[in-house]
C-alpha positions, 0 to 999 in steps of 0.5 A: 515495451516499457524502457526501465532506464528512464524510471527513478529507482531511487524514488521507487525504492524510497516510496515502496520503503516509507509506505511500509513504514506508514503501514506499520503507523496506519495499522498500530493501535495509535491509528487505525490498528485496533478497530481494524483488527476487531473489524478483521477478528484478528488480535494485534500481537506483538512484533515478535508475532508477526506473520513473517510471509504476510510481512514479505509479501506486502514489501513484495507488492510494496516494491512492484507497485511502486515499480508500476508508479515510477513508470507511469512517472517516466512516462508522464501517465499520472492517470494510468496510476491514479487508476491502478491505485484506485483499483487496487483499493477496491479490491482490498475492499472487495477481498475483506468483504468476501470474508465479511470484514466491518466496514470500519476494516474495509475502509481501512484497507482501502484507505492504506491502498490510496494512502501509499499510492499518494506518498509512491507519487509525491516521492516521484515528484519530490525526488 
């Protein structure tokens, strides 16, 4: 069984928050937001707008990926993350293909799944 004591809570929760936060800036219409929602054939709203059980569930999935990162950090499995990220980035790919998403959307997603993998890790080791 996995011992929760060692993991740094405090990084898990930083890094789950500054992915969001990088979420809001990868998907807003100064990156990536635009081409990605013609790519998804949905219209950019405001934020009034937003889908409040899309936005609660990508903080969910936010906080326990970050969960599994600064696990692997306890234990020393950077690879085991590495992998877990990877994987999760293809099947944000393989969902988006299935509903027949542009390559340019795919990419997209795959690209924010890989990004917060990389700011869940250099939190854990900058904190």
């Amino acid at each position: 069984m996995d011992d929760f004591s060692t993991v740094n809570w405090l990084a898990v929760i930083v890094g789950a928050a500054v992915s969001f936060l990088a979420g809001w800036l990868w998907y807003s219409p100064m990156l990536f937001g635009t081409k990605w929602a013609e790519g998804s054939r949905i219209a950019m709203g405001t934020a009034d707008e937003m889908p409040k059980l899309a936005m609660a569930m990508q903080a969910l999935a936010l906080l326990l990926i970050s969960t599994f990162i600064g696990l692997t950090a306890a234990t020393g499995a950077l690879t085991a993350a590495i992998v877990a990220i990877l994987g999760i980035a293809a099947f944000n790919i393989s969902a988006g293909a299935f509903i027949k998403k542009s390559n340019y959307a795919l990419l997209t997603d795959g690209g924010y799944a890989i990004l917060i993998g990389v700011i869940m890790i250099a939190v854990q080791a900058i904190l």
